[in-house]
N, C-alpha and C positions, 0 to 999 in steps of 0.2 A: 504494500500500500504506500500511497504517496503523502506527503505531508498537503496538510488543505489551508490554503490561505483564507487567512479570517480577513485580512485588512494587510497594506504596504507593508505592514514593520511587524505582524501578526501571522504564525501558522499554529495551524492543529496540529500534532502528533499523537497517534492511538494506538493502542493496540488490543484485540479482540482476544476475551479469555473464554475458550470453550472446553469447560474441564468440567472432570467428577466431584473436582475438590467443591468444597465447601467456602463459601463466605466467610470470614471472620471464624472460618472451621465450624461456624454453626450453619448457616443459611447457605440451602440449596440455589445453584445455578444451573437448570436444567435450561434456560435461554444463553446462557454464559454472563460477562459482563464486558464492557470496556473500559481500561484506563487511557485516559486522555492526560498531556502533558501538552505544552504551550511555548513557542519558543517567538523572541519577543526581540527585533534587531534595531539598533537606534547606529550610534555611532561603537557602539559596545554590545554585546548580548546576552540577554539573561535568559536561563532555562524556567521555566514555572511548573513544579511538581516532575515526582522521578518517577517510576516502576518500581514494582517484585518483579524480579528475574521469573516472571509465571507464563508456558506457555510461549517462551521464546519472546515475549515482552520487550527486554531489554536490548534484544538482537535489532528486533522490528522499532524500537525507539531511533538504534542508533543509525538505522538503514533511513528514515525519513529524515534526520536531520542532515546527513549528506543530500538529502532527495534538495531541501534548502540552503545548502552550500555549506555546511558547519560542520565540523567533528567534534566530538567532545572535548577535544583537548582543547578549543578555543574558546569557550564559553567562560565569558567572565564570571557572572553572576547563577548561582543554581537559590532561588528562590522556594523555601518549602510551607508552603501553606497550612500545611497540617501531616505529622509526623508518623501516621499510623503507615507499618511496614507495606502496605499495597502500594503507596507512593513514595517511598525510601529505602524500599528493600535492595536494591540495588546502588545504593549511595557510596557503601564503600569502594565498589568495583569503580565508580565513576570517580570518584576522589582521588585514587591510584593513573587515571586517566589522565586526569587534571588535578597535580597538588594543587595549585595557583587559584583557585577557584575557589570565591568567596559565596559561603553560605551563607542564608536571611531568613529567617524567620523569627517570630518573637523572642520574647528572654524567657517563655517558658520552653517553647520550641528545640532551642538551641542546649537546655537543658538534656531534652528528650536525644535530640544528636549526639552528643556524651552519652548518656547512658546509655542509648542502643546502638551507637557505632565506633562508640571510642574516638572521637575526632575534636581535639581540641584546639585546632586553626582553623585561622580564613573562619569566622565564627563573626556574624552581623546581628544583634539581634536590635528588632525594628517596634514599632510604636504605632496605634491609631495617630494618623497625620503626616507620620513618615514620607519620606518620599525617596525615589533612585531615579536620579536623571541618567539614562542611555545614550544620551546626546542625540537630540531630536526626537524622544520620546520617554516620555517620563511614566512611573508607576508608582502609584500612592497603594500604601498600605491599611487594613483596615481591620481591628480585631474583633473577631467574632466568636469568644469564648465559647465553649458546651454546645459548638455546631460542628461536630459533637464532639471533640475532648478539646480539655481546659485551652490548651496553647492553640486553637484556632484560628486563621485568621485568613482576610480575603484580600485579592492584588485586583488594582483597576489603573485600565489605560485612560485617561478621557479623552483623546483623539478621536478611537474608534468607539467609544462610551463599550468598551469588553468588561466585564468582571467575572475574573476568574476563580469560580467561589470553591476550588475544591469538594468535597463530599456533599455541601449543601447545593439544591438543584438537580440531583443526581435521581440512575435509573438503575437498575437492573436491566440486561440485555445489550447484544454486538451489537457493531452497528456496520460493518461489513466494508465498503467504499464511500458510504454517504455518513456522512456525519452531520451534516445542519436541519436542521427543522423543515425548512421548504423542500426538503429533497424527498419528504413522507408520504403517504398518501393516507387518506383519512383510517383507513380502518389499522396501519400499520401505527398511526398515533395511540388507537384505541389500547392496540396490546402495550408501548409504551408508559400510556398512561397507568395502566394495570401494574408493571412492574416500577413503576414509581412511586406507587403506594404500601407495596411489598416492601421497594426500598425504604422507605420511610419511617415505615412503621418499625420493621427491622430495625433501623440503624441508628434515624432517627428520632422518632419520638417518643423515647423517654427522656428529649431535650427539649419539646416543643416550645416551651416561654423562651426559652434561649432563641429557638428558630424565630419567633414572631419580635425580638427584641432586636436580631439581626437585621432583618427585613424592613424594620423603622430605622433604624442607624443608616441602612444604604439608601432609604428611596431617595432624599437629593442629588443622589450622583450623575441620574438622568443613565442609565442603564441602556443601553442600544443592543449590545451580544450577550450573553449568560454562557459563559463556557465552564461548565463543570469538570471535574475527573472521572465521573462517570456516565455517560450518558449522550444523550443526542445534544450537540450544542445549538443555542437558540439563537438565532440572528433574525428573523421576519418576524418571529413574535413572543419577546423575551420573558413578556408580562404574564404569557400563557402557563408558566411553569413557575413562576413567582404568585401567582396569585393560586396557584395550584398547593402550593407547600404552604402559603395561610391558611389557606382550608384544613387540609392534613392537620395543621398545625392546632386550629381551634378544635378539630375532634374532641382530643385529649377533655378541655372543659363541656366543649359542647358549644353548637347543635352539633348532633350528626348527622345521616342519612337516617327517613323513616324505614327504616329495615332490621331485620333480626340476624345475628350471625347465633347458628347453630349447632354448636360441637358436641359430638354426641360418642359413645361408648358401648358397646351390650360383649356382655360373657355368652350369653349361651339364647339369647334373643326377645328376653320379656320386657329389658329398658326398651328397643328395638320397637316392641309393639307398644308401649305408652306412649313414644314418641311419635311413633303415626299418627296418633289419636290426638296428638297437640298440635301435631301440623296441620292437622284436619281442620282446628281452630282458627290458627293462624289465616290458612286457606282462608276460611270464613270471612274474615274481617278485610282478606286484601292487598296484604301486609308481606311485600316480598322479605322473600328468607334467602341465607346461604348455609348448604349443609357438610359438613367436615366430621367424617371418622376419624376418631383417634382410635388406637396410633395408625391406622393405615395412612394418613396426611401428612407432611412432616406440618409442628408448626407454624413456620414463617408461612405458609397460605392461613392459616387459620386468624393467625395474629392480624396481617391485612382487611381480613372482614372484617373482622372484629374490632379493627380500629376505626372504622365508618362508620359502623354498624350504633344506629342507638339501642337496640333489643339483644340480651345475650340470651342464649338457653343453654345451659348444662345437662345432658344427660348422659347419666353414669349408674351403674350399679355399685354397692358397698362391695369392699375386698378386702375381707381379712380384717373386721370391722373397722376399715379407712374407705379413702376415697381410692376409686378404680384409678392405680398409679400410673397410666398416660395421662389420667387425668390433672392430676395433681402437678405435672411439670404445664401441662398449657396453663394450667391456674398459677403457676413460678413465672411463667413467661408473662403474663400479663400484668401480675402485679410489678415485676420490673421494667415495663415497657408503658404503664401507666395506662390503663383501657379503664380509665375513670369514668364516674358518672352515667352509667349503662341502666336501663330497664333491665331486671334482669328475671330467672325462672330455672329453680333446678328442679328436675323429678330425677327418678330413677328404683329399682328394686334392691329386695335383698332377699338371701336364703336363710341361714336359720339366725342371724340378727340383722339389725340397720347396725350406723354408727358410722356411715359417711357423711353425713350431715353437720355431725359437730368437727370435723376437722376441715369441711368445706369452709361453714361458719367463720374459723379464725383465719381461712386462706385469702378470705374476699372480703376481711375487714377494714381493709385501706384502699379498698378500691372505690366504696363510697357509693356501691350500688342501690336502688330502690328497689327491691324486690316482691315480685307477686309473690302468694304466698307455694313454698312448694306442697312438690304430693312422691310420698313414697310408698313399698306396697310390698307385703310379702308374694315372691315367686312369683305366677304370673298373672296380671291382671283382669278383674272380672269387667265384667260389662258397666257396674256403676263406677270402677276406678277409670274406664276407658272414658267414660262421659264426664265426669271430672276433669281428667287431662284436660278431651276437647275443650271445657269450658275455659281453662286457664290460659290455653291457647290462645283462645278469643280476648280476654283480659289483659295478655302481656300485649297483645298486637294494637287493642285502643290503646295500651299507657303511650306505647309507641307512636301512634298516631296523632296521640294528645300531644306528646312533646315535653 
């Protein structure tokens, strides 16, 4: 792949990761991802964000930067936005490339380059207001703490109004030859959009007030490109994927979508048949649902509904008098990821006791949910516990409605 010019003194450089590995070692990439870096030429030039050697990453970094006349060894300035190893995994190999080569990122940043790569030269650390004149192009600095770890911070040109926000703005999925926004066509946005909310929820939002405090720090920049590290960069319409990560972002407190995300569990198939009986409620009222087996699902699909989602449903049977133990890691994943403020509904069965109820209880006590009231049922459900469900069905889906 070739390097894609943003603007005169601006190229893209990507590379498409299509592996088994995992995210962050937890989140699936069964689309892959891409890491995008930035290479920025005035009368001097600076690199913005580096690779993991992942996937021949660093091969295909170095093969676009010759594509734009540069080898690593001439780069003055290697610019790191934000320290997490997908974008600095290869730092030491490039530092051996280029001793000469002054590093910039903030004074927490620059901490993190010490401790993750032992390099204590050529070490800038920069400040909201900052600035690196290139000689006929300049780049102001701008820190954007807990988006999303502490030393965060974003690089903008105002020539071409680019702002290179790192992780923040980001997608899940390649992007193959095309990389900018007008190169998509509608339905290819759709899936996009889809794994930007995966992204987000994932990665992002157990930061979200940090995301919405960023987001007011930059709107007077007058913003023209949105080039993230991950993702499709945005240049015809920047505002579409900015105003997309406020929304994301207000989830967390709310509103959300009127919809129900529904995670559900059965041993041997009697939660299974209550749960029909609730959807059938649901059904009633109108009130789209999304449905996710655990554990057949991995979480991160689950976590994305459910960060939208204003209606939860939990159904699980008791185990071992706890809660059904896939279950109990999506209820770990949500309270660390903050799926606040949810309508919410557990049923489920049990055999010869309950007693998943009270460790559900203490699991979703900071989640700050409003809950209809649940229903649980020795073995398998008769006809008046089936018409019960359905009625709660119906219940959770107004709270939903109402709002």
């Amino acid at each position: 792949m070739k390097a894609a010019r943003i603007s005169d003194s601006i190229w893209a450089l990507h590379a498409d990761i299509d592996s088994t590995d995992r995210f962050e070692g937890i989140w699936p990439i069964p689309n892959g991802v891409s890491l995008n870096s930035y290479l920025v030429r005035g009368e001097k030039t600076a690199l913005i964000d580096l690779v993991r050697d992942w996937c021949g990453a660093a091969a295909n970094l170095t093969s676009q930067l010759a594509d734009a006349g540069i080898e690593p060894s001439s780069i003055d300035y290697l610019i790191l936005n934000h320290l997490e190893p997908d974008h600095t995994g290869w730092l030491a190999e490039f530092k051996a490339q280029n001793p000469g080569v002054q590093i910039i990122a903030t004074a927490k940043g620059i901490e993190l380059v010490k401790s993750f790569y032992k390099i204590d030269e050529g070490l800038r650390a920069v400040k909201s207001g900052d600035a690196l004149d290139l000689g006929g192009v300049t780049l102001h600095f701008e820190e954007t703490p807990n988006v999303h770890w502490p030393e965060t911070m974003m690089t903008f040109e105002p020539i071409s109004g680019t702002l290179f926000s790192c992780d923040a703005f980001g997608s899940y999925g390649t992007l193959g030859k095309r990389v900018f926004d007008d190169e998509y066509y509608a339905e290819e946005h759709a899936f996009f959009q889809g794994e930007s909310l995966r992204y987000y929820a994932n990665i992002v939002g157990s930061f979200s007030l940090f995301v919405k405090r960023a987001i007011q720090k930059l709107a007077p920049l007058g913003i023209k490109v949105v080039a993230p590290s991950h993702g499709i960069i945005w240049r015809e319409k920047p505002q579409t994927i900015i105003d997309r990560y406020l929304k994301y972002a207000d989830y967390m407190e709310g509103p959300q979508e009127k919809e129900i995300c529904v995670v559900w569990g059965s041993m041997y198939g009697n939660t299974k048949r209550g749960l029909e009986a609730l959807l059938k409620g649901i059904e009633d009222e109108r009130v789209p649902f999304s449905l996710h087996r655990v554990p057949d699902e991995d979480v991160s699909f689950v976590l994305a509904d459910a960060f939208k989602s204003a209606g939860i449903v939990i159904a699980m049977p008791t185990y071992e008098y706890r809660m059904f133990p896939p279950m109990a890691y999506v209820l770990d994943i949500f309270e660390r990821k903050h799926v606040w403020n949810r309508k919410a509904l557990r049923i489920g069965s049990w055999g010869w006791v309950g007693g998943a109820k009270k460790e559900y209880d203490e699991k979703v006590a900071s989640l700050k949910w409003t809950h209809v009231e649940g229903v649980e049922w020795a073995g398998a459900p008769d006809e008046a516990t089936l018409a019960l469900l359905r009625e709660r069905g119906r219940e959770l889906a107004r709270a939903v409605k109402a709002g």
